[in-house]
LUMROMAR-290718 format. One record per residue (C-alpha): residue in one letter; x, y, z. Coordinates in steps of 0.02 Angstrom, whole numbers, plus 50000, padded with zeros to 5 digits. Last residue first. Layout:
<atoms>
{atom "A", {X, Y, Z}}
...
</atoms>
This chain:
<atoms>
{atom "X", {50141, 47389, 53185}}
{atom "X", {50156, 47179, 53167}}
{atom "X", {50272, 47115, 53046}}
{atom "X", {50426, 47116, 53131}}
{atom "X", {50457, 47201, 53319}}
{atom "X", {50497, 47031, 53409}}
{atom "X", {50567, 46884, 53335}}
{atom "X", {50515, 46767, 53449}}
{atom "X", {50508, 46831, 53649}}
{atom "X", {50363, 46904, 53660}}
{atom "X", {50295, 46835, 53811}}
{atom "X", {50153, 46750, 53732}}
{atom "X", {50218, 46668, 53606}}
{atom "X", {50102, 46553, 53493}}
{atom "X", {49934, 46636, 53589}}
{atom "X", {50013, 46826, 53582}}
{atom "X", {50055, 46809, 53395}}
{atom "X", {49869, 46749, 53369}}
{atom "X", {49797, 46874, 53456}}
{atom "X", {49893, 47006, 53375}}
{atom "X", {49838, 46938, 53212}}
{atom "X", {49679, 46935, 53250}}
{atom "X", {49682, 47128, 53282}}
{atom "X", {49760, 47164, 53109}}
{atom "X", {49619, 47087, 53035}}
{atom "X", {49502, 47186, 53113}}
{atom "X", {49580, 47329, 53026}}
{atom "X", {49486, 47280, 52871}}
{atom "X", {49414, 47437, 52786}}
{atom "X", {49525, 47375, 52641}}
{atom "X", {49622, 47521, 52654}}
{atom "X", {49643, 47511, 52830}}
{atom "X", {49718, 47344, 52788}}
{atom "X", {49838, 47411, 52683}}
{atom "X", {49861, 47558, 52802}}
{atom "X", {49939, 47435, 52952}}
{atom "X", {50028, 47358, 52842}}
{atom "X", {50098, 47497, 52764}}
{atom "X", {50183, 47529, 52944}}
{atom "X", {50262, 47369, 52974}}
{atom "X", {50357, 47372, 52793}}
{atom "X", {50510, 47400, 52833}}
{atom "X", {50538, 47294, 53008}}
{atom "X", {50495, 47112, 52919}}
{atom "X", {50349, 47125, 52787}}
{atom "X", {50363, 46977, 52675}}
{atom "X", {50475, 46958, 52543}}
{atom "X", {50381, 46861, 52442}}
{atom "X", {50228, 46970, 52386}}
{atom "X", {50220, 47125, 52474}}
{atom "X", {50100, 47280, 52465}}
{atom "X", {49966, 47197, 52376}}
{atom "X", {49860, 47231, 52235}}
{atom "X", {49686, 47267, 52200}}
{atom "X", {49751, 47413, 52077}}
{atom "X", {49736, 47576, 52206}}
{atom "X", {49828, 47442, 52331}}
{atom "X", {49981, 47444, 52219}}
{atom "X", {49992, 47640, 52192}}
{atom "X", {49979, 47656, 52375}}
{atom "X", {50129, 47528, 52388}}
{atom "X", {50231, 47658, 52258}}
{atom "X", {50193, 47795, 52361}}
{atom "X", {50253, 47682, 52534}}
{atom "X", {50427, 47667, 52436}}
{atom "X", {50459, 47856, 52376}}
{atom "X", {50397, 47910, 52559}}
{atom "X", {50518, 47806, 52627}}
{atom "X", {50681, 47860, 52500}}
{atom "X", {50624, 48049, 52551}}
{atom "X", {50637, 48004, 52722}}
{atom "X", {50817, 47909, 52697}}
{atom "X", {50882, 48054, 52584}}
{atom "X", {50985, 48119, 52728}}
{atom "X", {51076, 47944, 52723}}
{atom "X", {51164, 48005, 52558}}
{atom "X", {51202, 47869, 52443}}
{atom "X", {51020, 47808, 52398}}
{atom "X", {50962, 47645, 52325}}
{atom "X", {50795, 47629, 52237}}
{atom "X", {50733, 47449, 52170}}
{atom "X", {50551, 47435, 52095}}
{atom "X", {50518, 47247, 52099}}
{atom "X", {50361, 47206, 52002}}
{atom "X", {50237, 47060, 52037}}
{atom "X", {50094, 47047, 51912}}
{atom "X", {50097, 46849, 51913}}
{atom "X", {50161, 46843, 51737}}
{atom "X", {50274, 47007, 51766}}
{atom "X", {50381, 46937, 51887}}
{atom "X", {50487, 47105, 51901}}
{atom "X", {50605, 47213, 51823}}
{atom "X", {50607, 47424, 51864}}
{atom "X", {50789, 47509, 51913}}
{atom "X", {50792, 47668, 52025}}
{atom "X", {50901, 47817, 52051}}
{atom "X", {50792, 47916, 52152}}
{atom "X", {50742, 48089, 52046}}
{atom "X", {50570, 48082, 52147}}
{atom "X", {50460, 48164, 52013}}
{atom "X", {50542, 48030, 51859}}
{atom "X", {50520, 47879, 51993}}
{atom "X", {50349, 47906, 52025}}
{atom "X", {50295, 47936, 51841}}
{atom "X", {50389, 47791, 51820}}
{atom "X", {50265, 47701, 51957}}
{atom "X", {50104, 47773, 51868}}
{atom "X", {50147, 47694, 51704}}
{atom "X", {50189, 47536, 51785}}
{atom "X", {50026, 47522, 51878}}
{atom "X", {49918, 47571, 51722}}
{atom "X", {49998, 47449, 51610}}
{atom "X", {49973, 47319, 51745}}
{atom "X", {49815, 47321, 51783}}
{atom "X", {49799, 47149, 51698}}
{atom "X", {49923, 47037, 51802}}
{atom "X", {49820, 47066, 51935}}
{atom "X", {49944, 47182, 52058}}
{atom "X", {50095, 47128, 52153}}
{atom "X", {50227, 47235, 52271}}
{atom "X", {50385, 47181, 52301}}
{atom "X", {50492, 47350, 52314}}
{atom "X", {50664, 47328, 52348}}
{atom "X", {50771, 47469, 52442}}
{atom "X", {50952, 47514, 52457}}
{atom "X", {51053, 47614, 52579}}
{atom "X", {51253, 47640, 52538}}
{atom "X", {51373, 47637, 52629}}
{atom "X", {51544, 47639, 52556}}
{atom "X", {51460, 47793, 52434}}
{atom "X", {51478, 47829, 52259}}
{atom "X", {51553, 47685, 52176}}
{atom "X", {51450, 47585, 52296}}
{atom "X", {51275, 47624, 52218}}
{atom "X", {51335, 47565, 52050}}
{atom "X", {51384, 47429, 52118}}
{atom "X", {51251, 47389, 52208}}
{atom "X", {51102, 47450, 52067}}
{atom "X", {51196, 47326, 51958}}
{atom "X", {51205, 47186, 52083}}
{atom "X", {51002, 47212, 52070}}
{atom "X", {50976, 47200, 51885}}
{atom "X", {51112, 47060, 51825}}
{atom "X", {50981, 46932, 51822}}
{atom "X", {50855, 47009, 51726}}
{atom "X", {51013, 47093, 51576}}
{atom "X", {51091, 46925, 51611}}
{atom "X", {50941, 46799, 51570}}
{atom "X", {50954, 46781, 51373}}
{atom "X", {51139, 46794, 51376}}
{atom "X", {51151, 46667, 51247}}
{atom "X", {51261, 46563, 51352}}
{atom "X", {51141, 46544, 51484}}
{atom "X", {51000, 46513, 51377}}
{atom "X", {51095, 46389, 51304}}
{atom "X", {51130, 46289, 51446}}
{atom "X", {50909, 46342, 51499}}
{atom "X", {50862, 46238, 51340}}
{atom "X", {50790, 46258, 51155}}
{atom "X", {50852, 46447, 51174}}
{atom "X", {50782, 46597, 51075}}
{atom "X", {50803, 46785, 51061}}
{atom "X", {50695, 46896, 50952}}
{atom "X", {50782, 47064, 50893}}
{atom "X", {50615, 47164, 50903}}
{atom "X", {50426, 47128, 50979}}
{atom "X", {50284, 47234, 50895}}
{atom "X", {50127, 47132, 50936}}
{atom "X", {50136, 47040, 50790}}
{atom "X", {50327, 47001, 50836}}
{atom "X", {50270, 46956, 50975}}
{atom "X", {50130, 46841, 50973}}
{atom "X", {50258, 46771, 50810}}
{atom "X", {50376, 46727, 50913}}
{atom "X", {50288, 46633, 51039}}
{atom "X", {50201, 46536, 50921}}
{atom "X", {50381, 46473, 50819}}
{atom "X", {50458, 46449, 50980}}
{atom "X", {50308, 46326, 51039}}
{atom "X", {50325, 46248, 50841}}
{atom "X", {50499, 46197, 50859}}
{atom "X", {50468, 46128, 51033}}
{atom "X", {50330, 46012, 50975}}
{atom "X", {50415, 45827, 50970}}
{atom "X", {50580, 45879, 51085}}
{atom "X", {50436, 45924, 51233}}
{atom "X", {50394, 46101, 51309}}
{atom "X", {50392, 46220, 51452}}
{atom "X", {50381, 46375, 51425}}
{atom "X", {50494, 46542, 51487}}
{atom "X", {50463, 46700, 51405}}
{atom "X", {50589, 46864, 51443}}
{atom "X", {50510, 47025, 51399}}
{atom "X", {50634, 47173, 51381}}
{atom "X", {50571, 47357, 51365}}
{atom "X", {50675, 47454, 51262}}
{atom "X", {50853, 47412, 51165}}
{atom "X", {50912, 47240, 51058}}
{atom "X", {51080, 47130, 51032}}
{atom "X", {51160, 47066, 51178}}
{atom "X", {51314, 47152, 51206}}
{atom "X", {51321, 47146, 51395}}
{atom "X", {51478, 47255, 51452}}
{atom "X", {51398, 47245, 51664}}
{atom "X", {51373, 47426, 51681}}
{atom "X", {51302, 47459, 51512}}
{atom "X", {51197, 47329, 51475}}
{atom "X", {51135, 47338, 51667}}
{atom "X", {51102, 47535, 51622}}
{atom "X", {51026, 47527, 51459}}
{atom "X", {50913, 47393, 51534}}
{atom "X", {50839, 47471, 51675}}
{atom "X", {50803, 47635, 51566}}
{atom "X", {50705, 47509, 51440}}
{atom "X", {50615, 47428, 51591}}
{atom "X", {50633, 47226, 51631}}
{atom "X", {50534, 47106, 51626}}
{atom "X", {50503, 46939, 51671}}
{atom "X", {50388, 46783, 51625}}
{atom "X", {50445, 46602, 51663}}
{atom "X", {50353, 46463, 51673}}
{atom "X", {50225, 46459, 51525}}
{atom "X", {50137, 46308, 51466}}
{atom "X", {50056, 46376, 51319}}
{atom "X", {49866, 46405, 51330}}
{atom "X", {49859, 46580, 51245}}
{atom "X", {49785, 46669, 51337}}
{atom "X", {49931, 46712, 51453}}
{atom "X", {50014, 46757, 51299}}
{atom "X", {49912, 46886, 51235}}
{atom "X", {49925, 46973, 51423}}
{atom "X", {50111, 46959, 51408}}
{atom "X", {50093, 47038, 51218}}
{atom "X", {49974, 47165, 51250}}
{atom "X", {50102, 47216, 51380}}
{atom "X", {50245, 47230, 51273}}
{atom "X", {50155, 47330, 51159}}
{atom "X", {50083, 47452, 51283}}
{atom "X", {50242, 47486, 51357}}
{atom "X", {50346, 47548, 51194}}
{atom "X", {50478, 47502, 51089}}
{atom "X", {50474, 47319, 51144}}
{atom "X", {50624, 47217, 51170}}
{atom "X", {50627, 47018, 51133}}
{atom "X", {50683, 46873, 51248}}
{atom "X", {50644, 46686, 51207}}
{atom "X", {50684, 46549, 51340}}
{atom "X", {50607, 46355, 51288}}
{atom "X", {50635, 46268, 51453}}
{atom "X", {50688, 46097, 51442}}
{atom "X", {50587, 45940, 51489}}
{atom "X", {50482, 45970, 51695}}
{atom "X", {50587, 45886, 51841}}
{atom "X", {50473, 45756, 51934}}
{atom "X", {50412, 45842, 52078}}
{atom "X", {50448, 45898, 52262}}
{atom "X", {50335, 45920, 52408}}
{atom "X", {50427, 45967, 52546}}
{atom "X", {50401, 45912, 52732}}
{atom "X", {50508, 46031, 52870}}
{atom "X", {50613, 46010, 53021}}
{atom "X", {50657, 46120, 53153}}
{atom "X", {50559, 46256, 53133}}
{atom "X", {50528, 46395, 53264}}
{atom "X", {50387, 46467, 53303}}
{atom "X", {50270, 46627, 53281}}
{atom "X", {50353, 46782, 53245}}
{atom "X", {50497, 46672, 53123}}
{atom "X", {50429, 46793, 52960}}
{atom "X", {50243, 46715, 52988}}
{atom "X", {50276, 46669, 52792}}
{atom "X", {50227, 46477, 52820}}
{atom "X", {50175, 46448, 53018}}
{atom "X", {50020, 46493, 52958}}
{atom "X", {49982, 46386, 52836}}
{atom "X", {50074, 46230, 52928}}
{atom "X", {49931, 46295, 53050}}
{atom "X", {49811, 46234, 52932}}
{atom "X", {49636, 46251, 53062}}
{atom "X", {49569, 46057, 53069}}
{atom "X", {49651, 45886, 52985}}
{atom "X", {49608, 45937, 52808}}
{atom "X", {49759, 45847, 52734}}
{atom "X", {49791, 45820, 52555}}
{atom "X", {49986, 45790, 52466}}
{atom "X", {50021, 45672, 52611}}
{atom "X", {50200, 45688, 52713}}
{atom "X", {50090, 45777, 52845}}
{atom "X", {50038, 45937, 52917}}
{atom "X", {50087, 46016, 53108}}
{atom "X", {50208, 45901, 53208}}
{atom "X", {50219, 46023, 53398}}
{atom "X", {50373, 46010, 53509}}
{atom "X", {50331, 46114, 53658}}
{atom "X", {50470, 46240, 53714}}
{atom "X", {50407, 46193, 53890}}
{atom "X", {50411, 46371, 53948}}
{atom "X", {50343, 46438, 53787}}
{atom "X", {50413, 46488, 53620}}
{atom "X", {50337, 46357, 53513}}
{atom "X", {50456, 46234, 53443}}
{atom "X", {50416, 46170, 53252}}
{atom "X", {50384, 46000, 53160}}
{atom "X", {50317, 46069, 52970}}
{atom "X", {50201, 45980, 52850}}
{atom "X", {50157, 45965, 52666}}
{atom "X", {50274, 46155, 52620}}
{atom "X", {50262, 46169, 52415}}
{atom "X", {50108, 46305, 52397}}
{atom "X", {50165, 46402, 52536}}
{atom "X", {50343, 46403, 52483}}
{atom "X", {50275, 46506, 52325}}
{atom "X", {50181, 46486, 52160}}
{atom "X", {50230, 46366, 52031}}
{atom "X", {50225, 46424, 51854}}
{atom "X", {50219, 46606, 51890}}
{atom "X", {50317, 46583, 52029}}
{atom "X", {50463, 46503, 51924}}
{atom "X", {50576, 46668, 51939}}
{atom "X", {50554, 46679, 52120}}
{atom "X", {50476, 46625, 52280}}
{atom "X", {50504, 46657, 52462}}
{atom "X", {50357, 46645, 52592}}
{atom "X", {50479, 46720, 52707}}
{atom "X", {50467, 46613, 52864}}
{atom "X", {50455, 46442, 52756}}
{atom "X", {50606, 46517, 52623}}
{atom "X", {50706, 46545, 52780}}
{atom "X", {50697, 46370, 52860}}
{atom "X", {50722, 46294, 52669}}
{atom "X", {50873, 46407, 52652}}
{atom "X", {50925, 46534, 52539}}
{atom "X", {51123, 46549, 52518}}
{atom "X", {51121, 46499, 52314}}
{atom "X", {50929, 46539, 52295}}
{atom "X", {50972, 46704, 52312}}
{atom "X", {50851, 46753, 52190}}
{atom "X", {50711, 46657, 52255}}
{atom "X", {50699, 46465, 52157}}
{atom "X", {50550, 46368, 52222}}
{atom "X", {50533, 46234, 52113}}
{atom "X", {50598, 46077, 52204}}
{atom "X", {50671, 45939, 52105}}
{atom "X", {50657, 45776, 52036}}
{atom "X", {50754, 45691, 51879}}
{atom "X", {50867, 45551, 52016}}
{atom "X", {51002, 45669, 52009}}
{atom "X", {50911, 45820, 51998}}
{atom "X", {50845, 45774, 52199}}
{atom "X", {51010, 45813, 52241}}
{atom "X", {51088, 45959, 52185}}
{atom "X", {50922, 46038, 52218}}
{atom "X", {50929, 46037, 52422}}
{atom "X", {51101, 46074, 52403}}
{atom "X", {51027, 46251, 52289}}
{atom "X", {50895, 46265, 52416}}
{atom "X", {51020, 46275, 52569}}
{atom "X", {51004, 46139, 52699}}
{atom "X", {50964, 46258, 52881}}
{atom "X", {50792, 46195, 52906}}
{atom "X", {50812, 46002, 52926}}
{atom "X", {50751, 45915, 52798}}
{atom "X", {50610, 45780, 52759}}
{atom "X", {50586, 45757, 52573}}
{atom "X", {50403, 45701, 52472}}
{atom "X", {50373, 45639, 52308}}
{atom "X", {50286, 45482, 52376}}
{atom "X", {50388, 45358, 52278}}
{atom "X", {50524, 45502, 52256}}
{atom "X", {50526, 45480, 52451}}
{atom "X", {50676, 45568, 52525}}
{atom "X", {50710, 45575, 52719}}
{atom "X", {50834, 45675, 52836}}
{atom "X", {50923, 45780, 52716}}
{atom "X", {51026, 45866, 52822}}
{atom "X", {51060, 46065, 52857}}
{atom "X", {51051, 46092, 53055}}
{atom "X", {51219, 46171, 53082}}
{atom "X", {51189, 46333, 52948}}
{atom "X", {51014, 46361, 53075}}
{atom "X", {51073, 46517, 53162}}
{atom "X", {50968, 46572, 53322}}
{atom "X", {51018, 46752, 53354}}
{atom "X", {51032, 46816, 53546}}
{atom "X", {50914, 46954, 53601}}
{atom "X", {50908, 47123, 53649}}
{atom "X", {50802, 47222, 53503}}
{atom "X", {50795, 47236, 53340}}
{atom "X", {50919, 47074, 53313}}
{atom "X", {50906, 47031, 53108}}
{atom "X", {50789, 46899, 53049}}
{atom "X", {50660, 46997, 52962}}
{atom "X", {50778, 47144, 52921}}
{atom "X", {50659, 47171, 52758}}
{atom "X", {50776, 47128, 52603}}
{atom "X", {50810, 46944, 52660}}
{atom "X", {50962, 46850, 52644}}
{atom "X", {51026, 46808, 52811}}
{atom "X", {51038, 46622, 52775}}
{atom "X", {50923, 46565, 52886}}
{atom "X", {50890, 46664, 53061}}
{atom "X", {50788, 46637, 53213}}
{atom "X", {50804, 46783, 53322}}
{atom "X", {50768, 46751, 53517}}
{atom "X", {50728, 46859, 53639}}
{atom "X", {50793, 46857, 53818}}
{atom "X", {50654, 46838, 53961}}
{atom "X", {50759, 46738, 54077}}
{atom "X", {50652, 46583, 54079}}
{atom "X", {50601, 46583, 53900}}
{atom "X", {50770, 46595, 53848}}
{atom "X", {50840, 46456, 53934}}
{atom "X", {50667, 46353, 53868}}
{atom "X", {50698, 46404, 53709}}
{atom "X", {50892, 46341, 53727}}
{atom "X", {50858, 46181, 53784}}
{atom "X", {50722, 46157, 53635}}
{atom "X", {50855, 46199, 53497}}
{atom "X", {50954, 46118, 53553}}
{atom "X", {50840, 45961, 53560}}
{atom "X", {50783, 45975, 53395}}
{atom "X", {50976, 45949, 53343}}
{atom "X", {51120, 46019, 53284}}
{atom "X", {51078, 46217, 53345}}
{atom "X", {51217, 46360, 53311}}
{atom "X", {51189, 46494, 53427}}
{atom "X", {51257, 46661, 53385}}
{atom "X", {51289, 46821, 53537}}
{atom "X", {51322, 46999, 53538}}
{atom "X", {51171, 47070, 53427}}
{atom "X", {51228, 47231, 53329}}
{atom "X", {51083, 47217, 53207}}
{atom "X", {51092, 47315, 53041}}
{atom "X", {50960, 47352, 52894}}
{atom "X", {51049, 47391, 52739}}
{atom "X", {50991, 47248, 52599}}
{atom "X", {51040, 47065, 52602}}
{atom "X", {51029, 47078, 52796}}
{atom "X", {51141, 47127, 52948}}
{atom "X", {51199, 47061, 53099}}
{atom "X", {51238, 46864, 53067}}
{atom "X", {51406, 46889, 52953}}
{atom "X", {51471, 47021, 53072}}
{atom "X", {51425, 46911, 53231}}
{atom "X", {51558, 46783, 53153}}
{atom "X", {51698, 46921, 53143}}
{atom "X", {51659, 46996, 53321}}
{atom "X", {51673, 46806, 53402}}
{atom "X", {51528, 46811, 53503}}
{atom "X", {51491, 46632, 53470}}
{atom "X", {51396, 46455, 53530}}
{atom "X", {51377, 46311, 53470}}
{atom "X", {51545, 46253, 53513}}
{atom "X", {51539, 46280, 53696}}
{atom "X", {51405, 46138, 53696}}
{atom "X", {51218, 46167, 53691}}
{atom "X", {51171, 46175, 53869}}
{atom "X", {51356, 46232, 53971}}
{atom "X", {51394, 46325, 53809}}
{atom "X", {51204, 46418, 53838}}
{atom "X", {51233, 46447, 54036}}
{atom "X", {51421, 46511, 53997}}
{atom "X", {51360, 46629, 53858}}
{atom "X", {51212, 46704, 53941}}
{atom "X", {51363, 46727, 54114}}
{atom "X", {51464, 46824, 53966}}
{atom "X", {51331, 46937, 53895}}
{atom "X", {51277, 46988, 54051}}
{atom "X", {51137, 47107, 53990}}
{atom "X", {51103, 47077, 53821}}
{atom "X", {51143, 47261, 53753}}
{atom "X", {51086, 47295, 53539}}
{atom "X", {51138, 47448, 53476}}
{atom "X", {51045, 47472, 53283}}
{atom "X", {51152, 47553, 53162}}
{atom "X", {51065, 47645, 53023}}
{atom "X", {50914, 47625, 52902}}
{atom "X", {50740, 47691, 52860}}
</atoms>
């Protein structure tokens, strides 16, 4: 499931002289340092590609499609380089397309509550400023610090506020992208209009295709007024079952939820422990979220806390705003989850080989789903910590291994735990998309369904956008 991948572009250095010569000298790299940053991804997958382009403009972006096209050399679009499937790493020859030069705001309509940007502007830029005029966008991954918009489209990202808002899919009006083919044609999918039914929604499409289908250049974002504060209560539950009747309690109950995550009462010993938290409270933690106004805020924590407490909630948190949150401590034990796992994992080993679930289920089979997925951890021994989105039913079981001879053992662990997903009318990933990892489940997810067929159209569409295989090849598709 891991290990160093050799990548060879033959004649590195005449590649590098025809793309400088294109581009500029200064867009381009194989400076050992720079390709270090670009080779790997948020996880343990590796690349070993020997050349970086840095784009400015559409047009770079087109002259070096075209180079590529011509001399059959792939072509690895890549964000921010934080993705936990090697979707944007170099599988096979190829040169890496980094987007960290294209990152303006091009347009902003708060009229029309729409932005043009270019696909390299980081979420947490994009953010900084909208909030100044009380907009923003709501899609909020975890590393929504180095996440770009041009990753977040080929991921499908999401995050804490999924529950609340869904994913990129839901937030992406329109998308200008180059299709790998001899003209590298410029193509203007969508629109800066909240409806369009103009044909087939390639925007759609192009959203989560992991960088397999085209590249983006520029993209249209919905944004939206920024909501009042966020109400954050966190209370521990003894046991499973109560916690649960509580989230499903809750999502009856009308409020205007945002945020809903947990965390497992093994998970939560150990981030407590690793990272000194002395936030009162043990078990199962349930984080709420909920959106609500200075005139009735009193009364939303009031009818929060008592769904829980009825339904067996202890040492009851609450925050009137997301400052005090913070302070509180109400979102370290979720947010301090995976850098836990790392550390920990890197006491023992230099190298160590982690993997992130991201499957989703309907929010009500989750009792079963959880209690069948510690049963999995407890017979695999796999150091492993459990949190998730549990509004929308998507959980995050995260393993990490020191010894590389565990790698099989680590594989089996993960594709168990997808089985377990598709037994519940879930889904094998949910915003991480599918990238090298995750091929193979794909390809049994559908067989699952008794929809192979599916699988089939999708090769015909990859083979229609880029038909010599040049894009990204060797993700998503088995």
């Amino acid at each position: 499931m891991g290990g160093q991948i050799i990548i060879i572009v033959d004649n590195v250095k005449k590649v590098i002289e025809d793309l400088s010569r294109l581009i500029g000298r200064d867009k381009v790299s194989n400076d050992p340092a720079v390709l270090a940053l670009h080779n790997r991804d948020a996880a343990y997958l590796y690349g070993d590609s020997k050349i970086v382009v840095y784009p400015k403009t559409t047009d770079d972006i087109r002259k070096v499609v075209r180079y590529c096209y011509r001399n059959d050399i792939k072509i690895y679009p890549q964000g921010g380089s934080s993705e936990l499937t090697g979707s944007s790493i170099a599988w096979e020859d190829g040169i890496i397309m980094s987007f960290i030069k294209m990152n303006r705001l091009l347009e902003y309509s708060p009229l029309d509550r729409y932005v043009v940007v270019e696909p390299g502007l980081r979420l947490v830029e994009l953010n900084m400023v909208l909030e100044k005029d009380g907009y923003f966008f709501p899609i909020d991954p975890a590393s929504v610090k180095s996440a770009t918009v041009g990753g977040a489209i080929n991921t499908g990202a999401g995050g804490l506020r999924g529950f609340r808002y869904g994913t990129m899919k839901d937030w992406v009006l329109g998308l200008e992208i180059v299709l790998p083919d001899e003209d590298a044609t410029l193509l203007r999918i969508g629109s800066k209009t909240f409806k369009s039914r103009e044909g087939y929604d390639l925007t759609r499409l192009i959203v989560g295709s992991e960088g397999t289908l085209a590249i983006v250049s520029k993209a249209v974002l919905k944004i939206m007024r920024k909501p009042g504060d966020i109400i954050s209560i966190a209370a521990f539950f003894r046991d499973l079952h109560s916690l649960m009747k509580t989230v499903l309690n809750l999502l009856e109950s009308g409020l205007d939820i945002v945020i809903m995550e947990f965390v497992d009462a093994n998970t939560v010993e150990m981030v407590k422990n690793h990272k000194n938290i002395s936030i009162g409270g043990s078990g199962h933690m349930l984080i709420i979220g909920c959106l609500a106004r200075d005139s009735n805020r009193e009364d939303i924590v009031n009818e929060i806390v008592r769904r829980i407490v009825v339904n067996g909630g202890e040492n009851v948190l609450h925050a009137y705003n997301m400052e005090e949150a913070e302070n509180r401590g109400i979102y370290s034990i979720r947010r301090g989850f995976y850098t836990t796992l790392i550390e920990r994992a890197s006491r023992e080993t230099s190298n160590p080989i982690l993997y992130i679930e991201d499957i989703s289920v309907p929010p009500s089979r989750l009792p079963e789903v959880i209690k069948e997925i510690e049963e999995i951890i407890e017979a695999y021994g796999i150091p492993t910590g459990l949190a998730g989105h549990i509004g929308d039913g998507n959980l995050h079981p995260t393993m990490y291994i020191t010894d590389p001879r565990d790698s099989e053992k680590l594989k089996r662990m993960g594709e168990e735990i997808m089985m377990v997903a598709l037994k519940y009318d879930g889904v094998i990933s949910s915003e991480h998309g599918i990238g090298l990892m995750k091929k193979n489940m794909l390809e049994k997810a559908f067989k699952y369904r008794a929809s192979e067929k599916a699988l089939e159209l999708m090769y015909g569409i990859k083979k229609i956008f880029d038909p010599k295989n040049i894009l990204n090849p060797g993700k998503v598709l088995p």
